[in-house]
N, C-alpha and C positions, 0 to 999 in steps of 0.2 A: 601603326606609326607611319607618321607622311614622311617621306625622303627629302633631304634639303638638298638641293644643288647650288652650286654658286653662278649669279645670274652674270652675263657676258652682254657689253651694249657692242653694238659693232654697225654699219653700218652695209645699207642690201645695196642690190642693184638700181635701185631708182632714186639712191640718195637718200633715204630715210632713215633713221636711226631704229632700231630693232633690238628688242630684249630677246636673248637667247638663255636657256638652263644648259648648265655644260654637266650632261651627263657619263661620259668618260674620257680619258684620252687612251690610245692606241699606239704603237707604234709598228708599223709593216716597213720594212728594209732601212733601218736605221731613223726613220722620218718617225715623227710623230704627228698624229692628227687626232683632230677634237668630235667627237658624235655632240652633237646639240640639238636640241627642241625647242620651238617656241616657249618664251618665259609663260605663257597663257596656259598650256598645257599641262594636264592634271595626267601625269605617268601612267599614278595608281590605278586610275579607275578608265583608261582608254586600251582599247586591244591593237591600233593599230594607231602610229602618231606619223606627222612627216619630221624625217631625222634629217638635220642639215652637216654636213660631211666637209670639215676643213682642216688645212693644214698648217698646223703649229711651229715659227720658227722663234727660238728665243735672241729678243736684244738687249743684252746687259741682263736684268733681270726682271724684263718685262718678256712675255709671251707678246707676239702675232700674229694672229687670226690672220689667214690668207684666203679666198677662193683654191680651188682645185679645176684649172680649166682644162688639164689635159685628160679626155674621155680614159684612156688609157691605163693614167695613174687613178682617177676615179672608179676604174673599172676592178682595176688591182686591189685597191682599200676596202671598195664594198665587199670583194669577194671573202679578205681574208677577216674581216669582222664577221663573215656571216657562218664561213669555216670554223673560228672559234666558237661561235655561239652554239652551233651543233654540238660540240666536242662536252 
């Protein structure tokens, strides 16, 4: 059975508009953030995918996809997804 995600448009660094699959959200110190993959990307049948790492502030009751520029807080996020995922 394929996994549905629900597909995220959002726009990259060059100004282009991009399909994302939002495959989980997180939350590490109160923040939440979104794991996502390219919408092209086949989950099931790949061993290693590029995961795009943002963060989720809600307005009203819409979600926004932010960047994450600070290495720091990037650093922190990866670690504790990767923390969970061992466990």
């Amino acid at each position: 059975m394929k996994n549905e995600f629900e597909i995220i448009k959002t726009i990259d660094e060059n100004g282009q508009e991009v399909e994302l699959k939002l495959i989980d959200i997180v939350s590490v110190n109160d923040v939440d953030y979104a794991l996502l993959v390219p919408a092209d990307t086949d989950i099931d049948n790949e061993d290693e995918c590029e995961i795009v790492l943002m963060r989720l502030k809600q307005d009203n009751s819409d979600y926004i996809f932010e960047t994450i520029e600070d290495d720091d807080e990037f650093e922190l996020v990866s670690q504790a997804i990767i923390e969970d995922e061992a466990q």
